[in-house]
LOVOGU-805917 format. One record per residue (C-alpha): residue in three letters; x, z, y. Coordinates in steps of 0.5 Angstrom, whole numbers, padded with zeros to 4 digits, always signed. Example, Ala and Ser with C-alpha at 12.3 -4.5 7.8 and 13.67 -1.06 7.14 Angstrom:
% LOVOGU-805917
ALA+0025+0016-0009 SER+0027+0014-0002 
END
This chain:
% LOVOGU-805917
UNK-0033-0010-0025 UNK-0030-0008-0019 UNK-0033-0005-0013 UNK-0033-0007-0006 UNK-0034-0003+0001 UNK-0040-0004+0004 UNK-0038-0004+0011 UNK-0032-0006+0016 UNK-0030-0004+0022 UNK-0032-0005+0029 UNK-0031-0005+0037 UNK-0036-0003+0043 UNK-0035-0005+0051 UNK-0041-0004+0055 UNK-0046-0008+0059 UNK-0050-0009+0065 UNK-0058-0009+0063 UNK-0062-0015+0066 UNK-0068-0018+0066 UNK-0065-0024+0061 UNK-0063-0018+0056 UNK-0069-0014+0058 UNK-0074-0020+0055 UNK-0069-0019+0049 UNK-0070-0011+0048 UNK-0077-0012+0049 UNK-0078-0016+0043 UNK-0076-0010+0039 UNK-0080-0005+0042 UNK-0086-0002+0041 UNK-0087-0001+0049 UNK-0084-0005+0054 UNK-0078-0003+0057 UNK-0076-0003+0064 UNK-0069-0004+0066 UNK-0068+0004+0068 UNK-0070+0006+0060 UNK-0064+0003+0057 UNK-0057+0003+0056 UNK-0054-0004+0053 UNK-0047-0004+0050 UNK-0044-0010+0046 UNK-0040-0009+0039 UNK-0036-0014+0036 UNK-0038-0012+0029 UNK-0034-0016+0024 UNK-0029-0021+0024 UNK-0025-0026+0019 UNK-0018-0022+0020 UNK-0016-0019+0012 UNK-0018-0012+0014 UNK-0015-0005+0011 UNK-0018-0007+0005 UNK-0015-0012+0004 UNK-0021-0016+0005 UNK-0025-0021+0009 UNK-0030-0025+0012 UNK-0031-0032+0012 UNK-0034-0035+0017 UNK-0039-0037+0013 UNK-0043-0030+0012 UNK-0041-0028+0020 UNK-0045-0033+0021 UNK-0050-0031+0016 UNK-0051-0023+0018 UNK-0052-0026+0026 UNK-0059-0028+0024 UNK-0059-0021+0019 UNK-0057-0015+0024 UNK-0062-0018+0030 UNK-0067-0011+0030 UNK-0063-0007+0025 UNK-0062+0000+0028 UNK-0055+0004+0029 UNK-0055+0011+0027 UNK-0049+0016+0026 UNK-0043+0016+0020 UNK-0047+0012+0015 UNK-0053+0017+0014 UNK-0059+0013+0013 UNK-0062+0019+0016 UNK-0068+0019+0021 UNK-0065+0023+0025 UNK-0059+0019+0026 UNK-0061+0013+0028 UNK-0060+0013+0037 UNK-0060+0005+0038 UNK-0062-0003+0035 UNK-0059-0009+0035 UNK-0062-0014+0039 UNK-0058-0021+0040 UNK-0052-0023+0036 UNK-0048-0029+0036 UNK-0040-0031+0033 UNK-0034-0033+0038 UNK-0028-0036+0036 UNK-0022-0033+0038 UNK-0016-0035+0040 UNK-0012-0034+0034 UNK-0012-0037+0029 UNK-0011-0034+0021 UNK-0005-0035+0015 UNK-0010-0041+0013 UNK-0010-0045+0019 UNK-0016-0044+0021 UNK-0019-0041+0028 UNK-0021-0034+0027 UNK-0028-0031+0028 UNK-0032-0025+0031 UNK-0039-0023+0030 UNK-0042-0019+0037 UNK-0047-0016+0037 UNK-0051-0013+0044 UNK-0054-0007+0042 UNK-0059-0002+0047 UNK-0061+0005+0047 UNK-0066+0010+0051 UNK-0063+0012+0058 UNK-0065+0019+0057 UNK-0063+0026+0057 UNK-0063+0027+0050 UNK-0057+0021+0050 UNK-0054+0024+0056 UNK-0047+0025+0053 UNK-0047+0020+0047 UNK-0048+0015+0053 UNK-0042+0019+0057 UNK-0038+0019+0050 UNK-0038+0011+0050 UNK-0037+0010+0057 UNK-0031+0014+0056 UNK-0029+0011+0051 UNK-0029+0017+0046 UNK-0035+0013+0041 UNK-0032+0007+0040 UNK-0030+0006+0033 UNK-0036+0003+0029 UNK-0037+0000+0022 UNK-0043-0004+0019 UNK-0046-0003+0013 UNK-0049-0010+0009 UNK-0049-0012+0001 UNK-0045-0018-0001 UNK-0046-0023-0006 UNK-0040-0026-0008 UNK-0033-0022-0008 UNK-0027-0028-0008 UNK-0020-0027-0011 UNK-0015-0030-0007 UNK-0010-0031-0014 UNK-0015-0034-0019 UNK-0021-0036-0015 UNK-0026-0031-0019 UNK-0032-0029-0016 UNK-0031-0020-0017 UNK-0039-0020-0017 UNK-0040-0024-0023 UNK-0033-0021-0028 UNK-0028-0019-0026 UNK-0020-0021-0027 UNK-0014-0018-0027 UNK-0012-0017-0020 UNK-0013-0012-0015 UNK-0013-0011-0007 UNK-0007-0011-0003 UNK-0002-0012-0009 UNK+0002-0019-0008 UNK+0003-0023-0014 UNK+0009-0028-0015 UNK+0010-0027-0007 UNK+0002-0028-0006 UNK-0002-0022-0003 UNK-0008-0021-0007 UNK-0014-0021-0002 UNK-0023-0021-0004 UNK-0027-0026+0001 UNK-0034-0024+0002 UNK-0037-0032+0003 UNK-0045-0029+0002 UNK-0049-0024+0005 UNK-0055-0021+0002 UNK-0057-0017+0006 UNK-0054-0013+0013 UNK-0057-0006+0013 UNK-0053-0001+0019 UNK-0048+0000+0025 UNK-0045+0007+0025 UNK-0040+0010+0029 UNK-0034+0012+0025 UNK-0028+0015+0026 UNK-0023+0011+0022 UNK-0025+0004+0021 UNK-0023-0001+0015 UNK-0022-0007+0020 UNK-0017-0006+0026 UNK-0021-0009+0031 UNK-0028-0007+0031 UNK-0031-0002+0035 UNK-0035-0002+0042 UNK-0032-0008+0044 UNK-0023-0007+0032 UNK-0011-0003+0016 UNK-0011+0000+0007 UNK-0005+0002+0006 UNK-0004+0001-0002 UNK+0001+0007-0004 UNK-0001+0011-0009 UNK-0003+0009-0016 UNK-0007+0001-0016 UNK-0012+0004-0021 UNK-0014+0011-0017 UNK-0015+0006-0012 UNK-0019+0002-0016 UNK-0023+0008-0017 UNK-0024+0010-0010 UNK-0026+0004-0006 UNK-0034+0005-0005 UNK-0038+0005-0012 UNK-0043+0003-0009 UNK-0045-0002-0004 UNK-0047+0001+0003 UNK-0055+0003+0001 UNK-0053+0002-0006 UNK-0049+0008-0002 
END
């Protein structure tokens, strides 16, 4: 059976905290929160593009994982350590964009409005997102069901003899991601699998399709 990656790219763009955003902030905290304690940015998480992986989301299980990532953590490149994680997802919603995708139909992206602690031990985290230096992020979830755009089989349940990125009679083959068990993380990364993913996000297939086979994750993300 083929693996599939459990994580795809995003982008960040900051925000101005409120009194609207604070009442949402202060449902995942412990104790409440005043506007000075928090700094808020938004990352359009996911999207319904064909990603470097050649994979993508259907709209679907955007909408899925909007109800999933509200109150899950952000923590640094995928490393499910305490120590790692430095900020919380606390709303979530899916636009339409003005593009639209090879099936005619409006392409979507997942945003989601995230807050960390305005303090001095994320001073210069807070400095490198406002500078643009920490803007790439990918998010980590666990699908159900993996489509091929060839045969139509569902790679979750057997797999069939194609493979991401190679065309078949002038056809890309291309998985969709049409279920979503579980979302897990957001992470900064350096090189995201979708292009326009970050803080407010291609594969290139060159070598052996075998080899390339072998190194798309192993495992979903904490299946990491």
């Amino acid at each position: 059976m083929k693996d599939f990656k459990g994580n795809k790219s995003a982008n960040v763009q900051g925000l101005e905290p409120n009194d609207n955003e604070l009442a949402l902030i202060n449902k995942q905290a412990l104790a409440s929160l005043n506007l000075e304690d928090v700094f808020i940015f938004k990352i359009s998480m996911s999207n319904s593009r064909v990603d470097r992986d050649f994979e993508k989301m259907s709209v679907s299980a955007l909408h899925q994982m909007k109800e999933m990532f509200i109150g899950r953590t952000m923590i640094k490149d995928h490393k499910a350590l305490v120590e790692n994680q430095f900020a919380r997802i606390y709303e979530c919603e899916v636009i339409e964009t003005k593009e639209f995708g090879e099936d005619g139909v409006l392409i979507c992206e997942l945003v989601a409005k995230v807050y960390m602690l305005n303090n001095e031990k994320n001073a210069e985290l807070i400095a490198e997102i406002k500078a643009g230096i920490k803007k790439e992020v990918s998010i980590g979830f666990k699908i159900k069901d993996a489509i091929c755009s060839i045969c139509g089989q569902d790679n979750m349940k057997t797999s069939c003899e194609h493979y991401w990125g190679k065309s078949y009679e002038g056809r890309l083959c291309i998985f969709e991601f049409k279920n979503i068990v579980d979302a897990y993380e957001v992470s900064f990364v350096a090189v995201p699998a979708n292009k326009s993913a970050g803080t407010v996000k291609a594969l290139e297939v060159d070598q052996d399709i075998e080899k390339e086979k072998e190194l798309i994750l192993k495992m979903k993300l904490l299946e990491i």
